[in-house]
C-alpha positions in Angstrom: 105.8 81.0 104.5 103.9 82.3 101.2 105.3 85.8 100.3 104.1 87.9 97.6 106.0 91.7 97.6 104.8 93.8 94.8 106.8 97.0 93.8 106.9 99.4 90.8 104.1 101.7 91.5 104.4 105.2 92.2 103.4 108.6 90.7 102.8 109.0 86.8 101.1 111.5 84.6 98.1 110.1 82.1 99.4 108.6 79.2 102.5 107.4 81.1 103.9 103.6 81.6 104.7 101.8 84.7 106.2 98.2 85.4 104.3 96.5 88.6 106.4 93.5 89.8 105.3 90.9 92.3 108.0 88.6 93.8 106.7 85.4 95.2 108.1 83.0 97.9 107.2 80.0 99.8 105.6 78.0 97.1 106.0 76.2 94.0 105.3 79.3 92.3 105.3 77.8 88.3 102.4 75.9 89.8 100.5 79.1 90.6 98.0 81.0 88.6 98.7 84.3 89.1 96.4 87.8 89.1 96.4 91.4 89.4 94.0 93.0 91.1 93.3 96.8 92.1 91.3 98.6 94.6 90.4 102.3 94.3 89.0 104.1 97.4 85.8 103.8 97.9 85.3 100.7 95.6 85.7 97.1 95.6 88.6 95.2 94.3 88.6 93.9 90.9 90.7 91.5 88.6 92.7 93.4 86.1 94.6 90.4 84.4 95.5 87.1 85.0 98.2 84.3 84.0 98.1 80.9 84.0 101.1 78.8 85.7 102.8 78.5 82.4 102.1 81.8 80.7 100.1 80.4 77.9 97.0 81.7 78.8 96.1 85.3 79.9 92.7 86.9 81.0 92.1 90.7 81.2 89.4 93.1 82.2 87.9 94.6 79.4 89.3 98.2 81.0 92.9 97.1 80.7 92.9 95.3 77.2 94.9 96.8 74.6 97.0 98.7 77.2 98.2 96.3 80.3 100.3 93.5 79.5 100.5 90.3 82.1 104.2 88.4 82.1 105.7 86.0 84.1 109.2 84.6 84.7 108.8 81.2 86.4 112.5 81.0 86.5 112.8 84.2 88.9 109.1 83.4 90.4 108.2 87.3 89.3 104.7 88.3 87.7 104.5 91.8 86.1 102.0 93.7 85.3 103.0 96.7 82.1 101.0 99.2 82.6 100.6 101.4 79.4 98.2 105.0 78.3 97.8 105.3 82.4 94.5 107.3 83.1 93.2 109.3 86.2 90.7 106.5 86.6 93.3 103.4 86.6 94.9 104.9 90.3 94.5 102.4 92.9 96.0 100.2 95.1 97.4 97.2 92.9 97.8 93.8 94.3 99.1 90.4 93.0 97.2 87.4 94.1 98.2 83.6 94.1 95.7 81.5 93.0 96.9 78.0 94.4 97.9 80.2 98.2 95.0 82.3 98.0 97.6 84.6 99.6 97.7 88.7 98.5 101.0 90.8 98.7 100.9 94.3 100.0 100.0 96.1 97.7 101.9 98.8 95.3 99.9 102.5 95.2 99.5 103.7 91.4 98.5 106.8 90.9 98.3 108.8 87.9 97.4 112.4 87.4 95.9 114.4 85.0 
């Protein structure tokens, strides 16, 4: 069965760094596309980056360019997320997405204060 288990978030003051993982299972995952979306309460989910299967191409919101960095390691089927010049505003609920599953993981809680 698809599996995608995210970890790496926590608690971080602004202008710190965190590393988001997501470990994927249960597909071919160099095959995959692979996002990062976030949710913050009281608002919709929204696409913060995205990788192609191979890593060659990358997509970001215009809110994390210049600061997050998407990266994948097809060998360990592991997409990160580096997460760089946090802000009050970027604390949400981060998940990784699989675009050939359509399957979400869990979810990792960032939150960063100020």
């Amino acid at each position: 069965q698809v599996q995608l288990v995210e970890s790496g978030g926590g608690l971080v003051q602004a202008g710190g760094s965190l590393r988001l993982s997501c470990a994927a299972s249960g597909f071919t995952f160099s095959l995959s596309s692979m996002s990062w979306y976030r949710q913050a309460p009281g608002k919709e989910r929204e696409l913060v980056a995205r990788i192609s299967s191979t890593g060659s191409g990358t997509y970001y919101a215009d809110f994390a360019k210049g600061r997050f960095t998407i990266s994948r390691d097809n060998a360990k089927n592991t997409v990160y997320l580096q997460m760089n010049s946090l802000k009050p505003e970027d604390t949400a609920v981060y998940y990784c997405y699989s675009g050939m599953t359509t399957f979400w993981g869990q979810g990792t809680q960032v939150t960063v204060s100020s």
